[in-house]
N, C-alpha and C positions, 0 to 999 in steps of 0.2 A: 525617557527615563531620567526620573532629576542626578540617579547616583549612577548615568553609565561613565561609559570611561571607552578610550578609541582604540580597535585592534585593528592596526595597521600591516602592511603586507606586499607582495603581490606572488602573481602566478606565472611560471614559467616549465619549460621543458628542456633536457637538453639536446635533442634531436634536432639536425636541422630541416623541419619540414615547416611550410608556411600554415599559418591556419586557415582552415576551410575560412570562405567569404560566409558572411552573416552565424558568426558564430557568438553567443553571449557567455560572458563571465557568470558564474554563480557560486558564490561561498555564503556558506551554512553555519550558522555558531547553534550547538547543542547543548545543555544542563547535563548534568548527572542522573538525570532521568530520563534523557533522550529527547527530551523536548527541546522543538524549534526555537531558542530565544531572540534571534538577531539574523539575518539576511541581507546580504549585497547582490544587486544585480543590473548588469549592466552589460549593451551591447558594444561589441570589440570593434564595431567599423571595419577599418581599414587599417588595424592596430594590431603587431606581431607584440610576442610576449619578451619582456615580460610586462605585465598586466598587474597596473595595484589595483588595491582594495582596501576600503573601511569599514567597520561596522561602527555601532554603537551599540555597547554589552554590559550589561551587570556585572557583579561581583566577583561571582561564584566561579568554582571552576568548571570550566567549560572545555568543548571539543570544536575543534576546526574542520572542514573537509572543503577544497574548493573545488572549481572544475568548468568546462568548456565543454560548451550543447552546439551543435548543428542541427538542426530541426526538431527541437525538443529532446535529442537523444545524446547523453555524454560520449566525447569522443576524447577528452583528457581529463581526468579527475587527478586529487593527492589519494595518500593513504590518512587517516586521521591524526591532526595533528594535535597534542596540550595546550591548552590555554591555562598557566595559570590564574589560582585564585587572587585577588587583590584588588584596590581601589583606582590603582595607577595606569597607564596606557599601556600598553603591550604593540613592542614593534616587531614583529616575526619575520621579517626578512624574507627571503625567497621561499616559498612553500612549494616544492618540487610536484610535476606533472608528470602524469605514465599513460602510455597509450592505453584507452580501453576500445577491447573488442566487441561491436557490436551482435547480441546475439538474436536480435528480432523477436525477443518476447514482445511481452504489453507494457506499454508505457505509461508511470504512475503519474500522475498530475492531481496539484492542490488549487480546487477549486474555491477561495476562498473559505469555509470552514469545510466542504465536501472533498471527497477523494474519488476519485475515479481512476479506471484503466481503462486504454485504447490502445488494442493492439490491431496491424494491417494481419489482415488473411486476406493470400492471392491480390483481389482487386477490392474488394472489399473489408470491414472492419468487424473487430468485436469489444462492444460497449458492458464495461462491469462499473455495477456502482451497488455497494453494497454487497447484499447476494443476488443480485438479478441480473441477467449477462442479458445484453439484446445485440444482436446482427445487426451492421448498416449496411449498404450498398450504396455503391456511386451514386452522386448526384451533382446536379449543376451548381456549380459555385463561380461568383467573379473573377477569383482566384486563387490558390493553394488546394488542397484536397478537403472537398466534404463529402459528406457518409450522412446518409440519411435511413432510417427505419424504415424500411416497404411498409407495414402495416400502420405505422405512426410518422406522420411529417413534423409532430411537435418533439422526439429524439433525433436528433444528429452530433455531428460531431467535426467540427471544420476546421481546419491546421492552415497554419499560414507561419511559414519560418517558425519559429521556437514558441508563438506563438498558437493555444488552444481554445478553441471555444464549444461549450457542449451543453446541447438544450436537452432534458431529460423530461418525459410527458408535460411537454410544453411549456416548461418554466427551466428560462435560460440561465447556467449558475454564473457565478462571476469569473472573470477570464483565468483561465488555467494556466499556471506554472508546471512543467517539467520538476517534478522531488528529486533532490540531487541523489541524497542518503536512500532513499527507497529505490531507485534505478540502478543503482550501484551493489544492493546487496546481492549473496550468490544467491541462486535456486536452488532449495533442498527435496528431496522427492524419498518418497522411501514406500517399502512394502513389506505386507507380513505374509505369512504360510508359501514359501520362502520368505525370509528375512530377507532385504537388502535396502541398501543406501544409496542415490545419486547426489554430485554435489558439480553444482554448472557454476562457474564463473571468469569471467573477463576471458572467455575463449579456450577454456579445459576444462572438461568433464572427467570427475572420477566416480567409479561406480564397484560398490563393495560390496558383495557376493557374500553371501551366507557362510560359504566354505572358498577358501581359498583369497590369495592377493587380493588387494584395490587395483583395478585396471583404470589406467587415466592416458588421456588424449585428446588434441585438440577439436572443435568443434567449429565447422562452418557454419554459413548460411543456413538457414533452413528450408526444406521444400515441403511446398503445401500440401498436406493428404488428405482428402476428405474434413476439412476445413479443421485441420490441425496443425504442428509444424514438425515434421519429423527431421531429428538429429544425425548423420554419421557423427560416431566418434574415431576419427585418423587414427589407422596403423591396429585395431584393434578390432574389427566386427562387428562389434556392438552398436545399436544405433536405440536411439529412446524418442519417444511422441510426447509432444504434450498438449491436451486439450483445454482449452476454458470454459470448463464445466466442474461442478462438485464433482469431491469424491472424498470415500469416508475412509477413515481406517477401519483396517476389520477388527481390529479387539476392542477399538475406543468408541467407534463412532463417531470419533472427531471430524469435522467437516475442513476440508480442503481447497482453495480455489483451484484448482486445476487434476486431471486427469492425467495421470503418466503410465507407460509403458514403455519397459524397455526388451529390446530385443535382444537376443542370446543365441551363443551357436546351440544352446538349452532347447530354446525354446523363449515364451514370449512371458514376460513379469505384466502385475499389475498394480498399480497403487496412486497412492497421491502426494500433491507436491503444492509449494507456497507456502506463503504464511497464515495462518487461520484466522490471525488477530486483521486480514486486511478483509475478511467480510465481514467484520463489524464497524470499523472505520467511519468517521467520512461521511456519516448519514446522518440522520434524526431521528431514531427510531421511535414510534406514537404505537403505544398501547393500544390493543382493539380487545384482547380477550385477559381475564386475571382470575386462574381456578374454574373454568368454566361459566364465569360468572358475567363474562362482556367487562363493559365498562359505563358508568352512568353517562346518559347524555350531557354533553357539555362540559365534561371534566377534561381535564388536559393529563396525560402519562406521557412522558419521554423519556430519552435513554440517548445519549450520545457518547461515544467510548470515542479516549483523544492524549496520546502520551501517559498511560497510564492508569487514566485517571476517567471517572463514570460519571457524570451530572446527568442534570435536568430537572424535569418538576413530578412531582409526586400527585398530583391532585390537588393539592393542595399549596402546598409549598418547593422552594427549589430545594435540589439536594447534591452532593457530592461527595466522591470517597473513592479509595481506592478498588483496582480491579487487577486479576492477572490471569492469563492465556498460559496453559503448558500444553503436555503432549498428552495430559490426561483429561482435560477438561478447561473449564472457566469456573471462577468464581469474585465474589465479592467482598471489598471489606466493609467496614463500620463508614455507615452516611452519617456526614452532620445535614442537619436541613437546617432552615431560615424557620422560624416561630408566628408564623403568621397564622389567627386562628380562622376557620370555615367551617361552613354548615356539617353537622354531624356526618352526612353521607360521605360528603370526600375526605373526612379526618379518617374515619373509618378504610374508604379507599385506598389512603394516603398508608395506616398502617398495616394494611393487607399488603402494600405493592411492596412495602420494603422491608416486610419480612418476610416476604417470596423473594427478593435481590438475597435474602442472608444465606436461603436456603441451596441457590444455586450450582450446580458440581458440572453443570456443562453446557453445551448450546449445540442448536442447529439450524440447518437454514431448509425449510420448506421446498414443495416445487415448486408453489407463487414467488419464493423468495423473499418469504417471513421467518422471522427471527424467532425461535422458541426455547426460550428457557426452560432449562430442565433441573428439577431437583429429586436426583434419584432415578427412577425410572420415570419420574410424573409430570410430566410439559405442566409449568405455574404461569408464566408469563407469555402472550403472544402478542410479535409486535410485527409493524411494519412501515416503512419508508417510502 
């Protein structure tokens, strides 16, 4: 970047506990829009904190958040810190660490432009990339843990320290980073016909009943149920599952990565939890159906959702604009595309596909684990990764 400028630092705790051996540094610089601008990463050695840091960062104002991984998993992060806006360097001095408790979800990793999760269940794993969750099971590796597909030898998924690598039908992505900011957010879960709320984070769970108090508690380990992870929550009865599977709301339809249940001296809730916006994520989604109409051979449609923001190519031309995830749906905003002109078929395609994007009011994901845009009650767009 010709106009960055240096945000200097480091990281420390005041606890005196030594850190885990083989543990890496990783600070995060975010825009106003959430997006990844600038990253430091580096391994700690044989090196107690504190621990600097530089980046190299634009302008704008920005957010901070650093932190410390042992095997891909934060085990000290900050709270977010300000960066202000300006042309000049920024020396932030000690950026303070907090212990985080680990709670054995899935763990988010940027593979290069893709995203994936890999969470352990029991002895085995489970691979999400997109909306398509696949099972691995032990397999022989040199060394660290790998996880292979029984039915596919070209899906695995092989960990070695902080370090991931994961082949998805047979085309290996580039090597996986541990996402600082996405491991660190809490799990929201909720349900309707009763109403309630879960909210899991750095080791307390509180959970808000329709009628009556938020009851909140700490959370251990989890134990595997039927290849789930069910939760106690300390001092309170309550315990909640969570599966990696969809699940929808019942009044929206909104699609969910994961499957929750919590238990009640009641009786047993049902609903869903995660973020919706992380099975879109992370993939490249390719048009295969548009109005019932397929798609002409040879034409190219994609779809990639990424900080906010929607590209790819139209048929014809590239395109990009904004998009937004609520708790009612998905929608799109105004595409600029690129002016390039083509044969009348895919000009045509081209304005078919992106005024089915204008139409859109929500999405879902398939049981292949295809992407269907909906406008209204009417699936317009189907895609797949």
């Amino acid at each position: 970047m010709a106009e960055a400028r240096q945000i200097t630092g480091d990281l420390a705790y005041r606890e005196r506990i030594a850190l885990e051996p083989g543990a890496e540094i990783v600070v995060e610089l975010r825009d106003e829009t959430g997006a990844l601008v600038a990253e430091f990463r580096a391994d700690a050695g044989d090196r107690q904190v504190p621990l600097p840091f530089a980046l190299a960062a634009p302008e704008g104002a920005l957010t901070l958040r650093g932190g410390l991984l042992v095997g891909g998993v934060p085990v000290w992060a900050s709270e977010p810190v300000a960066v202000p806006a300006g042309s000049g360097d920024a020396a932030l001095g000690t950026v303070g660490l907090r212990r985080v408790v680990p709670m054995g979800f899935a763990t988010t990793f940027r593979c290069g432009e893709a995203e994936v999760e890999v969470g352990i269940l029991g002895r085995g794993a489970r691979l999400r990339i997109g909306g398509t969750y696949v099972d691995l099971a032990p397999a022989i590796g040199a060394s660290g843990a790998r996880f292979e597909a029984p039915d596919d030898p070209g899906t695995w998924a092989w960990s070695k320290g902080n370090a991931m690598t994961v082949s998805f039908r047979g085309a290996e992505l580039p090597p996986c980073l541990a996402a600082l900011e996405r491991n660190l957010a809490a799990f929201l879960a909720h349900g309707t016909e009763p109403f309630w709320t879960l909210r899991v984070e750095n080791g307390e769970a509180t959970f808000g009943p329709m009628d009556g108090a938020p009851v909140s508690g700490p959370v251990g380990a989890p134990e595997i149920v039927d290849g789930a992870r069910r939760y106690a929550v300390g001092g309170t009865g309550l315990a909640f599952t969570v599966a990696d599977a969809i699940a929808r709301d019942a009044m929206t339809g909104m699609p969910y990565p994961a499957t929750v249940t919590v238990a009640t001296a009641e009786g047993t809730l049902s609903g869903a939890g995660g973020d919706p916006e992380a099975l879109l994520r992370g993939v490249v989604w390719r048009a295969e159906d548009l109005g019932g109409r397929g798609i002409p051979d040879g034409a190219e449609v994609t779809l990639v959702f990424r900080d906010g923001r929607a590209s790819g190519r139209s048929g014809c031309n590239r395109y990009t604009g904004g998009y937004g995830v609520s708790g009612e749906g998905l929608s799109f905003g105004q595409m600029a595309a690129t002016r390039m002109a083509c044969p009348e078929a895919l000009m045509t395609l081209e304005r078919d596909y992106l005024a089915a994007l204008s139409r859109v009011s929500r999405f879902d994901i398939d049981a292949t684990g295809a992407l269907v845009l909906i406008a209204g009650d009417q699936p317009v767009v189907l895609l797949r990764h």
